[in-house]
C-alpha positions in Angstrom: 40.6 -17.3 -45.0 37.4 -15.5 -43.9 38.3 -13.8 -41.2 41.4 -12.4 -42.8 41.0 -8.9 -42.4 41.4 -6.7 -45.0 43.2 -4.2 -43.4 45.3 -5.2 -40.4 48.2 -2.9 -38.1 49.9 -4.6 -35.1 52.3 -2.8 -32.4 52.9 -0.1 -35.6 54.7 3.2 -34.6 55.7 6.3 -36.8 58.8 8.5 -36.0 59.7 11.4 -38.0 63.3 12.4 -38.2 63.9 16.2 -39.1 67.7 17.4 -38.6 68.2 14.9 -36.0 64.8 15.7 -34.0 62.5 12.7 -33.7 58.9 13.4 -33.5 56.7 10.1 -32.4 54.3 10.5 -34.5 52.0 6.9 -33.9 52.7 4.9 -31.3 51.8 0.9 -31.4 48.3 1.1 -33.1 46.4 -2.2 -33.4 43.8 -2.0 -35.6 41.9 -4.3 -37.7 39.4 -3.4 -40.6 37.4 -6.5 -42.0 35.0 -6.8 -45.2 32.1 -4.9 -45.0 33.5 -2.6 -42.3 32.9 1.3 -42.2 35.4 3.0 -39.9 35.8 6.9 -39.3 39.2 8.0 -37.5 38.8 11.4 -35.4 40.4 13.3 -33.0 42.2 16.8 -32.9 45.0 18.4 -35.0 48.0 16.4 -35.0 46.7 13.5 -33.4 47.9 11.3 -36.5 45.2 10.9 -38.7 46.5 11.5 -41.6 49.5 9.9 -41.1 47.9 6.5 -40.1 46.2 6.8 -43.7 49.1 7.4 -45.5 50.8 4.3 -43.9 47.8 2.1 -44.4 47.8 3.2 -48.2 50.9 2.6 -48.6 52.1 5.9 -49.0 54.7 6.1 -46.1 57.0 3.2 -44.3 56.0 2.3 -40.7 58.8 2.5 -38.4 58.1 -0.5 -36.7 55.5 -3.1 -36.0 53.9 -5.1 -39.3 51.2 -4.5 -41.5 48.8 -6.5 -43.7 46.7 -5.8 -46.7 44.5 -9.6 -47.6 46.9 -11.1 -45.2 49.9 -10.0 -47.1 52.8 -8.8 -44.9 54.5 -5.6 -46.4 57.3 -4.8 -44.5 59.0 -6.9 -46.9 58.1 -6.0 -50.8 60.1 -3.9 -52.8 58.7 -0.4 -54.2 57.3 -1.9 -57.6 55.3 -4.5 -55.6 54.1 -1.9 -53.1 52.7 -0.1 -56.3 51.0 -3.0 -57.7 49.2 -4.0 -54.1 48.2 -0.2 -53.4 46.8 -0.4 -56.8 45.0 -3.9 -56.6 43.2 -3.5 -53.2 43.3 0.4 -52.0 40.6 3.3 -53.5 42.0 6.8 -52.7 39.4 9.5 -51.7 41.3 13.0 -50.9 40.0 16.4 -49.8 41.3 18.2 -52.7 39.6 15.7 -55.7 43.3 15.4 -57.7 41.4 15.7 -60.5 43.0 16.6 -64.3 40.8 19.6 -65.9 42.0 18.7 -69.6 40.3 15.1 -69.4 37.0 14.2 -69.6 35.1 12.8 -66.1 35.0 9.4 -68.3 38.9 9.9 -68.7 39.2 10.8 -65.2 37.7 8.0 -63.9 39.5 5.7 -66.6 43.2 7.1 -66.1 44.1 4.4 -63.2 42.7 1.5 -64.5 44.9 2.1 -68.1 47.7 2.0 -65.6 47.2 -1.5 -64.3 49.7 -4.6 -63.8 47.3 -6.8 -65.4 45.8 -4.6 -67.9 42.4 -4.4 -69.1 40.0 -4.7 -72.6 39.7 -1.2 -73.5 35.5 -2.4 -73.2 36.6 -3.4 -69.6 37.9 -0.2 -68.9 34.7 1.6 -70.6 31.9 -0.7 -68.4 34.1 -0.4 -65.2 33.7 3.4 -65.7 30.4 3.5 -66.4 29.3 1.2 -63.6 31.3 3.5 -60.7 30.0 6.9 -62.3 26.6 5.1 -62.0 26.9 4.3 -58.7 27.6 8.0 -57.8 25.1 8.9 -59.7 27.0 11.4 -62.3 27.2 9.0 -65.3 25.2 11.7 -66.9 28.5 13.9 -66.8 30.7 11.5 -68.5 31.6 14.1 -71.1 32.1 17.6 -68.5 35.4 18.6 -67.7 35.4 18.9 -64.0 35.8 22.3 -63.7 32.4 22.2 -65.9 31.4 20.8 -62.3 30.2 21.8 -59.0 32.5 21.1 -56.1 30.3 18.0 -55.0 29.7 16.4 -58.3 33.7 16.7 -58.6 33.7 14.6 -55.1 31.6 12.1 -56.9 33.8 11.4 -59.8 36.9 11.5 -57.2 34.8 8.7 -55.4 33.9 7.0 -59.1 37.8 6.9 -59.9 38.3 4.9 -56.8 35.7 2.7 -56.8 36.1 1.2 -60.7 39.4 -0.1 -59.9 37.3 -2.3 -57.4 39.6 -2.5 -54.8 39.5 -4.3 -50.9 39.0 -0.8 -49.1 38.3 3.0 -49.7 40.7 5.2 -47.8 38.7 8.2 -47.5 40.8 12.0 -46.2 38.2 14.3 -44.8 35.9 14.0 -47.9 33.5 16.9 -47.0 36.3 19.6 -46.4 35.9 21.4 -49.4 32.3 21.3 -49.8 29.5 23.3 -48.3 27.1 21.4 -45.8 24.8 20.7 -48.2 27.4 18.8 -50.7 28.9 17.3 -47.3 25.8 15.5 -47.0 25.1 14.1 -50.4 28.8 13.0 -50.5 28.3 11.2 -46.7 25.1 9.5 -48.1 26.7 7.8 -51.4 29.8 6.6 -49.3 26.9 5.3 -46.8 25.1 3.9 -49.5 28.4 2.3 -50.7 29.0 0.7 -47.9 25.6 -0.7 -46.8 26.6 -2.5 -50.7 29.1 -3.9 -48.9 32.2 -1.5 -50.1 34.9 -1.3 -47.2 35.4 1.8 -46.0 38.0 3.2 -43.5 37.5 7.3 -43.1 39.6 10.2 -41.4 37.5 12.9 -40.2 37.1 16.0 -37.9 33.6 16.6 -38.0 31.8 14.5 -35.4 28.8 14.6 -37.2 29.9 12.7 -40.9 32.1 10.1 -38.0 28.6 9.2 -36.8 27.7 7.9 -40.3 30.2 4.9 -39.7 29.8 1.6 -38.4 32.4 1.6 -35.8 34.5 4.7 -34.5 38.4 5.1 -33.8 39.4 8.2 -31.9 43.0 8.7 -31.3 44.5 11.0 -29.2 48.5 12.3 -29.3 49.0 9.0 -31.6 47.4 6.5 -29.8 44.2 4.5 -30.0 42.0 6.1 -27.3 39.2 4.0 -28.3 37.8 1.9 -30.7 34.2 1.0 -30.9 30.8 0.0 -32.8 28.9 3.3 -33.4 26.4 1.0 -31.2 28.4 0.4 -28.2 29.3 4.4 -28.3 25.5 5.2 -28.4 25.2 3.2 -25.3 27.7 4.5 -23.2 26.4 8.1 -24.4 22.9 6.8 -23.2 24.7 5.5 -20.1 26.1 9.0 -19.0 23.5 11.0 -20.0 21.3 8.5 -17.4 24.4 9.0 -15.0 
């Protein structure tokens, strides 16, 4: 279907248990990310950012509630299907880039597609790399070892690596937090430029500034959604109080 979102949570809650102390660590999130979508996550430390990326790329269980990925319910695939679905449809982007010095950036950006359930031509491989480190503009670097690189150019091939395996969304963890201002804002303008492409992007942030670069803005607040809104809508109210 159309509609169906991409990304979608309902009523899903996180507990941690840790020697027999639970810590509530989401509490019935709804949230939906459709096609096209770009949507930053804020709020302060320990409001479960992080932890409500991890469970949308499938790197953690919910605890309850369900959750969808092309209108696929997960709650009920085994560990080897989970793998081949995160693979298929989510592009990781971390803070620290994960890259491996002793490959090339080509390799780099290759690694993950070699690795796929439904594997590719090794020309596939080679135009699906090219075409991502192009679109990051670094193609020129296909040869450098990364730590040949700057911090930001290492961002771009960490963003290159996720988007040649062409998946339904980018899940993007504080992508600016090891990078000076400067190399913040060239990294905030290619995932802008991704998206306006139509890449789907969904990205956890502290800095209110980069969050104002997406589409529509989630804040939560001691695990719960305390508001979720077009960028629009927010500069409206803002207008509204300023007025007030």
């Amino acid at each position: 279907m159309a509609n169906t979102p991409v990304i979608e949570l309902i009523n899903v809650s996180k507990v941690y248990v840790s020697g027999g102390v639970e810590t509530q660590a989401l509490s019935e999130i709804n949230l939906n990310v459709h096609k096209g979508d770009y949507v930053a996550i804020s709020g302060p430390s320990g409001c479960g950012k992080s932890t409500l990326l991890s469970l949308m790329g499938l790197l953690d269980d919910i605890t309850e509630g369900c959750y969808k990925i092309e209108g696929v319910d997960t709650q009920s695939l085994d560990l080897d299907t989970l793998a081949e679905l995160r693979n298929l449809h989510i592009g990781f982007i971390f803070q620290s880039f994960n890259l491996i010095d002793e490959l090339s950036v080509f390799d780099n950006v290759a690694l993950p597609l070699i690795y796929r359930e439904q594997s590719l031509s090794q020309q596939g491989i080679a135009d699906r790399v090219h075409k991502a480190l192009s679109q990051v503009e670094i193609a020129h670097r296909a040869d450098h070892k990364p730590n040949q690189l700057s911090g930001g150019q290492q961002q771009r091939v960490a963003i290159a690596r996720a988007l040649a395996g062409e998946p339904s969304i980018l899940l993007v963890d504080e992508p600016t937090g090891n990078l000076d201002s400067k190399n913040g804002d060239a990294v905030m303008a290619i995932l802008d430029k991704l998206n306006e492409q139509g890449t789907t992007i969904c990205m956890v942030t502290h800095d209110p500034r980069y969050a104002g670069y997406a589409k529509r803005q989630v804040k939560l607040l001691d695990g719960e959604v305390l508001q979720d809104q077009s960028a629009e809508q927010q500069a409206k109210d803002y207008q509204t109080e300023e007025v007030l």
